[in-house]
N, C-alpha and C positions, 0 to 999 in steps of 0.2 A: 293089464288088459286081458279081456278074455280071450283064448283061443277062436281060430278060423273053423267053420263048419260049413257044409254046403247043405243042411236042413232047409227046407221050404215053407218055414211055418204060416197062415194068412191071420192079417193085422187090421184093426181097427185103429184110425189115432182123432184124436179130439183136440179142438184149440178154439178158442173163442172169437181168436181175430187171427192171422197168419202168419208170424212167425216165419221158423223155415220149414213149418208143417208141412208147408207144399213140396216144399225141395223133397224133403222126407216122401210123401206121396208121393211122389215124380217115382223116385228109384224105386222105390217098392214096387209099384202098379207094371216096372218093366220086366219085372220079374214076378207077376201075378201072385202077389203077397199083399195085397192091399184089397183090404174087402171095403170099408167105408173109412172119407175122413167128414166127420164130423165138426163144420166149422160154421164161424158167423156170418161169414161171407156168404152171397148168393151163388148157387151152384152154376148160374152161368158164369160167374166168372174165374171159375177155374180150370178151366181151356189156358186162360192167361199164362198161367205159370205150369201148364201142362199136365194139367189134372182133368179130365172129360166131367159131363156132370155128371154120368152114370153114375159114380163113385163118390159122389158127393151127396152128404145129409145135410144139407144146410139147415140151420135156427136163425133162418135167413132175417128175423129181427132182431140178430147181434148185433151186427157192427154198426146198423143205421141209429139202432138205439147207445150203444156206446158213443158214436160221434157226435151225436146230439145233444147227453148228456155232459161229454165233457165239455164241449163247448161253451154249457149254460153256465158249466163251474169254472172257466175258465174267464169268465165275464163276471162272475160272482151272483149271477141269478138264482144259483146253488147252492147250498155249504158245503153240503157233502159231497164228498168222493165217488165218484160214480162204479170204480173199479172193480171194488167189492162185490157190489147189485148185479153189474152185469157180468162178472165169473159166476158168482151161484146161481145164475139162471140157467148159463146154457149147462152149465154142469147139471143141476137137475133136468135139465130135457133132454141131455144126452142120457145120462143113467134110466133115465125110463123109457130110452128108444131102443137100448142096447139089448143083443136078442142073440142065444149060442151063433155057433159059426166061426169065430175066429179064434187064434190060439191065443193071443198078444193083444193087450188095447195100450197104448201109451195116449196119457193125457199131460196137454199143459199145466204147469203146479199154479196154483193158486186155482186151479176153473176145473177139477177135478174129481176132489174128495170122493163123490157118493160116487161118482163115475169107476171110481175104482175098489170103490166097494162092491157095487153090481159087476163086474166082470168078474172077481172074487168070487164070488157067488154062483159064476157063470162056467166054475172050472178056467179061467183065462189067465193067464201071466199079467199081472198090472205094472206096469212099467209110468212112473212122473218123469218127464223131460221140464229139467231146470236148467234156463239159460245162464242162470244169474248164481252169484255163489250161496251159500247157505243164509234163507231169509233172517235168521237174528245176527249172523254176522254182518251179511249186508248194514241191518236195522242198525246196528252196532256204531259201525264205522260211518254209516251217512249222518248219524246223530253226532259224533266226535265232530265228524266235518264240519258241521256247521256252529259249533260253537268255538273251533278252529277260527275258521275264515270269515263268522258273521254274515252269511248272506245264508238265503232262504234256500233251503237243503229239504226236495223232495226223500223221505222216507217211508216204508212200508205200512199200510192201515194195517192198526191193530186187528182186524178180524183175516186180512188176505196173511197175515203170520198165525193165526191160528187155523186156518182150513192148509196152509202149507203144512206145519208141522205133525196135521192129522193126515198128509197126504204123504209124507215122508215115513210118515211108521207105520202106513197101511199098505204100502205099496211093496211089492216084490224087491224090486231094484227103483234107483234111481240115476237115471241118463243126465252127463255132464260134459262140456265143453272143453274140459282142459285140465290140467293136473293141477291147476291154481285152486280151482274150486273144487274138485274135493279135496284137497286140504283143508279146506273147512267146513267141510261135513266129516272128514275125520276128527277133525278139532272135535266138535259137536258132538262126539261120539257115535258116530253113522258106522257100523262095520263095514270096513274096505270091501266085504264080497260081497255087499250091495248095490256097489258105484259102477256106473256102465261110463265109460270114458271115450268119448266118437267127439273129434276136431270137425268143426264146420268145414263148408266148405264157399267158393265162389264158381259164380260163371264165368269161365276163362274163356267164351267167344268173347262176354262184352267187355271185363274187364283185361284187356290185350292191350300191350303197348305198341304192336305193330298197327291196332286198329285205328288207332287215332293218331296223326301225325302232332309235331310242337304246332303251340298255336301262338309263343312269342320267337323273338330269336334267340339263338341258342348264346349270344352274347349278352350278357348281362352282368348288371353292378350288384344284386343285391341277393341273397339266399330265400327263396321262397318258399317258406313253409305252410304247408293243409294242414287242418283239422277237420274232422267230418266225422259227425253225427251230434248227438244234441248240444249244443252252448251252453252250459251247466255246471256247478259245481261236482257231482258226481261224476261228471267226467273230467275233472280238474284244470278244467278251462282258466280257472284265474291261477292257477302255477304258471299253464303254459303261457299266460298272457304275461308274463312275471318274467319269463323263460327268455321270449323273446325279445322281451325290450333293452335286456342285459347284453344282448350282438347288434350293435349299430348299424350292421349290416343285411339287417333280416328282416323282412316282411312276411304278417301271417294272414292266411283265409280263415274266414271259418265258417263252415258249411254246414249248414244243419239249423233245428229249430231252434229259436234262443227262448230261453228261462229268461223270463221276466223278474225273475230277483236280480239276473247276473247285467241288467241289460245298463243302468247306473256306472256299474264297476267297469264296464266295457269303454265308456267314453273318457275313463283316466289315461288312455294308452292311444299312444298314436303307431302310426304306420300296421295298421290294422284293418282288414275288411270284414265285414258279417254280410253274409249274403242272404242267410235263412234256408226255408228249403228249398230242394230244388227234387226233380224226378229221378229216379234211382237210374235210368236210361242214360240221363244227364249225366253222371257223378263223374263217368271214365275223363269228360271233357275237363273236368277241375283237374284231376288228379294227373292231367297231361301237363296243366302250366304250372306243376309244383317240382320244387327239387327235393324235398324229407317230407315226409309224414311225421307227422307227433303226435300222440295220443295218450293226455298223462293221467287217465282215468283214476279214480281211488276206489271203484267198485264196480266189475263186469265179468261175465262168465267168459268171452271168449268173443271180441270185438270182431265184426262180419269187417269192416274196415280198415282192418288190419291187412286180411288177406285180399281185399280189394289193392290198395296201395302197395300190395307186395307184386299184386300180380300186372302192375300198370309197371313195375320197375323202379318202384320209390324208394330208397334206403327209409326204414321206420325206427323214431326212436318212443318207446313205449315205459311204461310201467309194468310189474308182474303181474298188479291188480289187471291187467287187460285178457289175461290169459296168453299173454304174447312169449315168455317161454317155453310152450309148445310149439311154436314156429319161425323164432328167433335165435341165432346164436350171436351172443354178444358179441359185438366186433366183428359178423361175418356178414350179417343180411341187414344192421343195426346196430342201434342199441339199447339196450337193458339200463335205465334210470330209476333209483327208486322214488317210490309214491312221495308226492311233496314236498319234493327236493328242486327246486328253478333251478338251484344250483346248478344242481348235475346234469341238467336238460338244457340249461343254458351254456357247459360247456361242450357237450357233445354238439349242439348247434354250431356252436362258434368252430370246431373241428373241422366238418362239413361245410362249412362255408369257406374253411381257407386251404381246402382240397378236393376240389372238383372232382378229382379223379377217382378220390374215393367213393365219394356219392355216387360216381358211376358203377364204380366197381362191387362197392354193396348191392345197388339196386339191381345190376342184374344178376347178384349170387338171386336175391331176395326172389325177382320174377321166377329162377329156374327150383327155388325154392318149393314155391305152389304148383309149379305144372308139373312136379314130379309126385303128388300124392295129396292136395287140396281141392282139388276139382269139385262137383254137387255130385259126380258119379264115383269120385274113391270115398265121395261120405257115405253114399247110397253101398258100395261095396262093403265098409266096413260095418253100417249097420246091420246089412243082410250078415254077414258071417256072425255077427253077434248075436240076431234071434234067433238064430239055427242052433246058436250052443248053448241058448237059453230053452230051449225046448229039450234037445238031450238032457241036458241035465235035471229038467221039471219030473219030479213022481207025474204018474196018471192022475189026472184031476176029471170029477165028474161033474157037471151042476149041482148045486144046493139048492133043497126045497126053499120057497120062498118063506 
């Protein structure tokens, strides 16, 4: 990691649709470090997540035209992938609104490229934030998956792996979620003094286990295990569904959108719910009537639902793939399972369920876990000390003629 600096550098960030862009804008702009975010979203609505619109560029026909599109592909009105179309748009509108002024512009990878060419060009440190681990590993491993498990395995358009990898070797540095994923931009051969390494973070008013009381009774026959976020093979939904049928004693939620390939293999398993989505407002209320979190993902940069379910009090059992050895010690807040193993998910289940007390006792290492340095403001902290040491260390950069 890099060194702590109290430098003041002012930033631009760009993102297509929101992410934790905003979160990101939030801390910056409190420390008057944020000159514009550039996003899909309409500028009135980022008051919402605490971004005023002054600060906001919108290509306010991002997100309405990405939702429309995927919709039509989602109904097969489409063939094509809409993902592609709508990053290299706002990316080109951003690259040509981009104008001196700032020291730093971080743009989301894949919706980028030229964006980070023009600050380049601008004297500006260009910074890619990639949520996810290295896009041909990614590519790699969802492609194995599915010829693993035979169900329909979303992987990366071949054109969003070629504006990544032009976005990776154009860029200054690249910002990453967790020590999992750059391990695989080291693999890649990405030099390590490239990698900017900042843990998400969560909202600890809403996700608080004092804020929501139990909503069953605290007596009960059977171990309640969440899932939350999408129903899918990439996030290895059919292990845990594999996982849990192995403890007789277990029932699982599953909370999030469901993939339509996976949706077949769901109704082989009983004692199982799919709810779908629900509002992010909502999620703290799930995550009260659960006893373990499991998330047996096989490819993520650094699961936001991780530290949601740590910070409600939930003992979680994960995969490395989740980025969850960043904020898991095995045996202490959790457990560490590896990728594609029910086995081993199913016994750590079955542990948990025939020790109450442990579940308690993890889940509240787990909660004092996050309140001690995952907050949106120790992300917002550790990002500011990271531009600040990214600006010391920058030669004087001028503009380039165009």
């Amino acid at each position: 990691m890099l060194a702590v600096h109290s430098d003041a550098p002012i930033i631009d960030i760009s993102v297509a649709g929101r992410f934790h862009a905003f979160d990101l804008a939030r801390e910056l702009l409190t420390h008057n470090m944020l000159r514009h975010l550039h996003t899909g979203y309409p500028a009135f609505l980022g008051p919402r997540w605490g971004v005023p619109r002054r600060a906001v560029r919108s290509v306010w026909t991002g997100e309405p035209l990405n939702r429309a599109l995927s919709s039509l592909h989602r109904r097969k009105w489409i063939t094509a992938r809409p993902d592609p179309f709508v990053s290299e748009r706002h990316d080109r509108i951003v690259a040509s609104r981009l104008r001196p002024g700032a020291d730093i512009v971080i743009g989301w990878s894949s919706q980028c490229r030229a964006t980070l060419v023009a600050a380049k060009r601008l004297g500006m440190i260009a910074i890619v934030e990639r949520g996810s681990t290295h896009i041909e590993w990614q590519h790699r491993e969802l492609v194995n998956e599915a010829g693993l498990c035979g169900l329909d395995v979303e992987v990366p358009h071949p054109r969003s792996i070629e504006q990544e990898l032009a976005e990776y070797e154009s860029a200054d540095y690249i910002a990453v979620p967790s020590s999992f994923v750059a391990r695989t931009f080291i693999a890649a051969s990405v030099p390590e003094t490239k990698l900017i390494i900042n843990p998400f973070g969560v909202d600890l008013g809403l996700f608080s286990d004092a804020a929501f009381p139990f909503l069953v009774p605290a007596r009960k026959r059977r171990l309640r295990v969440l899932h939350v976020g999408g129903v899918a093979p990439r996030k290895g939904v059919h292990y845990l569904l594999e996982a849990v049928a192995r403890v007789p004693e277990a029932t699982l939620t599953l909370v999030g959108g469901i993939s339509p390939g996976i949706v077949t293999h769901l109704r082989r398993y009983e004692r199982v719910k799919a709810i779908g989505s629900v509002p992010g407002r909502d999620l703290p209320r799930w995550y009260r009537q659960a006893d373990v979190f499991c998330l047996l993902s096989i490819e993520e940069g650094l699961a936001l639902v991780l530290l949601q379910a740590m910070a409600m009090g939930l003992p979680v059992i994960a995969t490395p793939n989740t980025g969850a050895e960043d904020l898991i010690e095995d045996g202490v807040h959790g457990f560490i399972v590896p990728a594609r193993d029910p086995d081993a998910a199913a016994a750590r289940l079955q542990q948990l369920a025939d020790t109450p007390d442990l579940r308690r006792e993890m889940g509240a290492r787990a909660r004092a876990r996050i309140a001690e340095g995952f907050g949106w403001s120790d992300y917002g902290k550790r990002a500011r000390a990271i531009y600040g040491t990214l600006i010391r260390r920058s030669p004087a950069r001028s503009p380039s003629t165009p």
